[in-house]
MARLUM-822975 format. One line per 8 residues: their letters; for each residue x, y, z of N, C-alpha, C, O, CB. Coordinates in steps of 0.02 Angstrom, whole numbers, plus 50000, padded with zeros to 5 digits. Each point is the difference from the previous one (the first is absolute). Glycine has a CB too. Example, Ala and Ser with C-alpha at 12.3 -4.5 7.8 and 13.67 -1.06 7.14 Angstrom:
MARLUM-822975
as = 50660,49716,50390,49955,50059,50000,50045,50060,50000,50052,49999,50033,49853,49942,50029 ~ 50077,50112,49902,50042,50059,50003,49961,50055,50037,50025,50055,50008,50034,49913,49884
//
This chain:
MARLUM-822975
xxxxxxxx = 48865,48865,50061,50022,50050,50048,50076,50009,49997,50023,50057,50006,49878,49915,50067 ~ 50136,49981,49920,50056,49991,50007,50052,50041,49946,50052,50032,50012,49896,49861,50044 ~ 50020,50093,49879,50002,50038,49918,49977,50075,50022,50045,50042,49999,49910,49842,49908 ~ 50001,50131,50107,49995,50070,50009,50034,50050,50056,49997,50062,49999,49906,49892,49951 ~ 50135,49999,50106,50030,50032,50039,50098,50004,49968,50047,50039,50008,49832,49918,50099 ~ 50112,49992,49863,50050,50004,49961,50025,50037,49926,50060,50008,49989,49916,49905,50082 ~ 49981,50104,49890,49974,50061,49953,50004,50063,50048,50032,50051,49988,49879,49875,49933 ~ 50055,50063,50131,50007,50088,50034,50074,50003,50024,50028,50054,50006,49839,49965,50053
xxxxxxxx = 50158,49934,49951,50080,50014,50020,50043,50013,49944,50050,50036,50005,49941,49890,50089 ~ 49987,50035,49833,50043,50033,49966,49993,50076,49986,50046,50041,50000,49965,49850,49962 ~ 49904,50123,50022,49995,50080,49983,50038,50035,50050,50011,50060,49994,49874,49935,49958 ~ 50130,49980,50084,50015,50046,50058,50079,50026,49988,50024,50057,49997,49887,49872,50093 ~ 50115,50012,49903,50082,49989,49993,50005,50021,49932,50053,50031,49997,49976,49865,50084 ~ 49938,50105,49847,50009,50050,49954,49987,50067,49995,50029,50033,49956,49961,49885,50011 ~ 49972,50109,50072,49960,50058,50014,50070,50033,50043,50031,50049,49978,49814,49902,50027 ~ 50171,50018,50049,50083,50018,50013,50049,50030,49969,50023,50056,50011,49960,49871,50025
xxxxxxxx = 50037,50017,49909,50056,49997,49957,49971,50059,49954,50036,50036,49965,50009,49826,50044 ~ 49899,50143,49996,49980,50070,49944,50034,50052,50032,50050,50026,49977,49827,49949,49980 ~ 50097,50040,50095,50009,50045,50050,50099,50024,50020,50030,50051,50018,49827,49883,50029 ~ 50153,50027,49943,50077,50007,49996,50054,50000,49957,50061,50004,49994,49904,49964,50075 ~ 49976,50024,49901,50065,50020,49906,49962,50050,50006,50033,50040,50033,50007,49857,49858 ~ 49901,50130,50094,49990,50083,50016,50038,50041,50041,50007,50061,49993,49896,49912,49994 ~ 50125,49986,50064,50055,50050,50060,50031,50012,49937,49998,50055,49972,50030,49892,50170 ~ 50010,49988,49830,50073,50020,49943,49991,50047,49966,50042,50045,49995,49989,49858,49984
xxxxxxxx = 49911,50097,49989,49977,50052,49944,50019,50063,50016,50036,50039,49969,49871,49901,50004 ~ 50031,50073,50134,50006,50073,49995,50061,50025,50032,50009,50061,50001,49872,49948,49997 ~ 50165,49950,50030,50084,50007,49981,50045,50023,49957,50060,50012,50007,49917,49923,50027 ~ 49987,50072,49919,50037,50013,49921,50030,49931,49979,50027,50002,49945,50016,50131,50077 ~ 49957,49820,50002,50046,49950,49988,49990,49940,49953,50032,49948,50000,49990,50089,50103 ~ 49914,49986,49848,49980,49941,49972,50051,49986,49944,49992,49943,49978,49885,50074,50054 ~ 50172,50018,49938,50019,49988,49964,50094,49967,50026,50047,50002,49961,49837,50087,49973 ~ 50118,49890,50120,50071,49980,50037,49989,49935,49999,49943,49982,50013,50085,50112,50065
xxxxxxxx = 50017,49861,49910,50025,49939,49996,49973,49953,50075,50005,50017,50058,50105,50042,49857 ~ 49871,49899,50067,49978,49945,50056,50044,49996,50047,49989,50001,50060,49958,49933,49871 ~ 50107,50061,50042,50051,49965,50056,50020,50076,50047,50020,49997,50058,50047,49881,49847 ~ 49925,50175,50067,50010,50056,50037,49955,50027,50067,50007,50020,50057,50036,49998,49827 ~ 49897,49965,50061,49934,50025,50067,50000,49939,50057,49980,50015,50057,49918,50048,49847 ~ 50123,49872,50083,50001,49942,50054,50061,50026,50059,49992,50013,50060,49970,49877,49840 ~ 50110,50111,50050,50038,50022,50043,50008,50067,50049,50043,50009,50043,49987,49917,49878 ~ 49910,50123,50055,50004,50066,50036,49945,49959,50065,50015,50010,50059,50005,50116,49821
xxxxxxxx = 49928,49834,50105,49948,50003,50036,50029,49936,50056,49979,50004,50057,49919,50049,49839 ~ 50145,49897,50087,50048,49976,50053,50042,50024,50037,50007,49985,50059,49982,49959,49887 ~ 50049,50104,50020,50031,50071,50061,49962,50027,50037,50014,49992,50059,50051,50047,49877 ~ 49876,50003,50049,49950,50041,50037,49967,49930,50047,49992,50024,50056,49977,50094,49836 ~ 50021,49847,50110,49960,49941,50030,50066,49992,50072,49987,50005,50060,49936,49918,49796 ~ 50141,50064,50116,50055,49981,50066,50022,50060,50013,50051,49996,50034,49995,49892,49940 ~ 49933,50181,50012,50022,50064,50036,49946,50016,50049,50013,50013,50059,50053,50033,49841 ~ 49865,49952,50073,49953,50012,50040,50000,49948,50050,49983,50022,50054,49958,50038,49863
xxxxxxxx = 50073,49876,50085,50001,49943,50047,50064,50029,50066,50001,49987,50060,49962,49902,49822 ~ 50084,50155,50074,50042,50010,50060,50018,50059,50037,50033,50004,50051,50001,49917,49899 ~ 49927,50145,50000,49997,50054,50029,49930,50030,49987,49980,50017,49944,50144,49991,50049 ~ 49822,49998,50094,49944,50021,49982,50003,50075,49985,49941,50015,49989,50011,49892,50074 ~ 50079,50137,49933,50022,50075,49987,49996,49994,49894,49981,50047,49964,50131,49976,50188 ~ 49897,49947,49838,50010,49974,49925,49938,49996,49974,49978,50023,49947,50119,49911,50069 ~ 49867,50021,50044,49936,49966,49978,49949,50053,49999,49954,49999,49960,50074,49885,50088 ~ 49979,50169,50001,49956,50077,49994,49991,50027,49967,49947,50018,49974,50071,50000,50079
xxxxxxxx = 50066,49998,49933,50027,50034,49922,49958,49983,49946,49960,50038,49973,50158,49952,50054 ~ 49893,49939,49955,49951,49980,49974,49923,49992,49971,49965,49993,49950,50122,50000,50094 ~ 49914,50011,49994,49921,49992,50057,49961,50073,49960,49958,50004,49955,50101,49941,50209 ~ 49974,50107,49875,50002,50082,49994,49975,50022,49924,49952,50031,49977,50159,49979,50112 ~ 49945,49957,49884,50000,50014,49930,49954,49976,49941,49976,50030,49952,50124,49977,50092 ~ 49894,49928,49977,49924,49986,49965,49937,50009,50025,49951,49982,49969,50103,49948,49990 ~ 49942,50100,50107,49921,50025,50012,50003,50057,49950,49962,50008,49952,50011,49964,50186 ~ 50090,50075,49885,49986,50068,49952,49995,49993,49920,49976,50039,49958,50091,50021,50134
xxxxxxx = 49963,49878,49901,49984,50009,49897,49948,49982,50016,49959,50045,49991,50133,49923,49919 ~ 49875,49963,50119,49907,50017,49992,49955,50044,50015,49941,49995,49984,50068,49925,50028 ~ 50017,50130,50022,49960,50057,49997,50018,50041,49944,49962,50020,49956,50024,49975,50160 ~ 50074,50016,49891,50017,50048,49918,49957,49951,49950,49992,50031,49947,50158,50021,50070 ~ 49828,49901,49981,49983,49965,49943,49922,50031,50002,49968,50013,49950,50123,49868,50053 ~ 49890,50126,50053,49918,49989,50013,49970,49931,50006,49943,49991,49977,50046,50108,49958 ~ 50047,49845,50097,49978,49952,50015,50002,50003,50103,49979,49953,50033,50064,49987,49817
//
């Protein structure tokens, strides 16, 4: 029991990490440097932490690319 609840946690936590390098992708950004996409996504992480107006902005903007996407 223990093995299988632990297998479902990893699928879970890779199934994730899929899921979010696909963000990068449909970003355009797959082809930008590691240290770039960390350091943009550590800025956006302590801007949204300090201005929720940012975090809308935000927010705003990727509901509408998933709809422009058809997701």
């Amino acid at each position: 029991m223990v093995r299988t609840t632990s297998s479902d946690a990893r699928k879970k936590d890779t199934r994730e990490k899929i899921e979010l390098g696909g963000l990068i992708v449909k970003a355009g950004l797959r082809y930008e440097k590691r240290a770039l996409l960390f350091g943009a996504l550590i800025a956006i992480a302590e801007r949204i932490r300090d201005d929720p107006e940012a975090r809308a902005r935000f927010t705003a903007i990727g509901a509408k690319a998933f709809i422009d996407d058809g997701e």
